[in-house]
Every structure is written in structure tokens, then in C-alpha cells.
C-alpha positions, 0 to 999 in steps of 0.5 A, spaced: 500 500 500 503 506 497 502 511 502 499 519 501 506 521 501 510 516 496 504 518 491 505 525 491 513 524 490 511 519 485 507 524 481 512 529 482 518 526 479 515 523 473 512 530 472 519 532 471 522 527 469 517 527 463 520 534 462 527 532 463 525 526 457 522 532 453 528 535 452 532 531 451 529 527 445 527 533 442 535 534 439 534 527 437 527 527 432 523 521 432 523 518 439 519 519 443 520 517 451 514 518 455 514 516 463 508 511 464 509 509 472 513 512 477 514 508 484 518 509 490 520 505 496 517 507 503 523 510 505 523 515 499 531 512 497 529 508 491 524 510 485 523 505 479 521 509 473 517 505 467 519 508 460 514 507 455 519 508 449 517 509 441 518 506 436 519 500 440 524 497 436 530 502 439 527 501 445 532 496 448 538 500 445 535 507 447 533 504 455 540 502 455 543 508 454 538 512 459 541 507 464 548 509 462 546 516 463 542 514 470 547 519 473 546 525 469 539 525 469 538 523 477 543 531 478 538 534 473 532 531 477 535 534 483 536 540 481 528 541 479 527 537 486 532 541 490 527 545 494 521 539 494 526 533 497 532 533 501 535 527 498 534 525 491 532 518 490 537 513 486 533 512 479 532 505 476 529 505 469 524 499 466 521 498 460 513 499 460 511 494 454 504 493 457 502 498 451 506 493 446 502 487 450 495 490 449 496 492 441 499 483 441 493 481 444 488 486 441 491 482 433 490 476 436 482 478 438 481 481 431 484 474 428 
């Protein structure tokens, strides 16, 4: 069960995550990164971030990437945060692939 607490962060950090993202695939044209699911532990310390990338076939390549930068992009995050929190969370980056699960399933109903 997620505290009020954890879900207000959450919503924090991908709201700016999200315009962290935003801003970096902007230079890079045709990718677009979004952040689906934001979850943080209960003592605040870890966050696991969901990343629903598009096109899905640079997906692995792309969250690789991101995960080699995890560092750069956890300082920007807590330059954005620096008055709301007083540590900023280690991030760990998953792919969402429930979209691509849910267009699967959908072709094999219309089969």
C-alpha cells in the first residue's frame, strides 16, 4: 500500500522527469520517451521509473543508454527537486511494454 506521501513524490518526479525526457529527445527527432509509472520505496531512497519508449524497436538500445546516463539525469532531477526533497532518490529505469502487450493481444482478438 503506497502511502499519501510516496504518491505525491511519485507524481512529482515523473512530472519532471517527463520534462527532463522532453528535452532531451527533442535534439534527437523521432523518439519519443514518455514516463508511464513512477514508484518509490517507503523510505523515499529508491524510485523505479517505467519508460514507455517509441518506436519500440530502439527501445532496448535507447533504455540502455538512459541507464548509462542514470547519473546525469538523477543531478538534473535534483536540481528541479532541490527545494521539494532533501535527498534525491537513486533512479532505476524499466521498460513499460504493457502498451506493446495490449496492441499483441488486441491482433490476436481481431484474428
Amino acid at each position: 500500500m503506497e502511502t499519501t506521501r510516496q504518491s505525491k513524490i511519485s507524481r512529482l518526479l515523473q512530472k519532471d522527469l517527463s520534462d527532463i525526457f522532453l528535452n532531451e529527445t527533442r535534439k534527437t527527432h523521432g523518439v519519443l520517451i514518455s514516463v508511464s509509472v513512477v514508484r518509490v520505496s517507503p523510505d523515499l531512497s529508491v524510485a523505479k521509473v517505467y519508460l514507455s519508449i517509441f518506436p519500440s524497436e530502439k527501445a532496448q538500445e535507447i533504455l540502455d543508454s538512459i541507464r548509462l546516463n542514470a547519473r546525469n539525469i538523477r543531478y538534473e532531477l535534483a536540481q528541479r527537486i532541490r527545494f521539494q526533497l532533501r535527498k534525491t532518490p537513486e533512479l532505476s529505469f524499466f521498460l513499460d511494454d504493457s502498451l506493446d502487450y495490449i496492441e499483441n493481444i488486441d491482433m490476436l482478438l481481431k484474428k
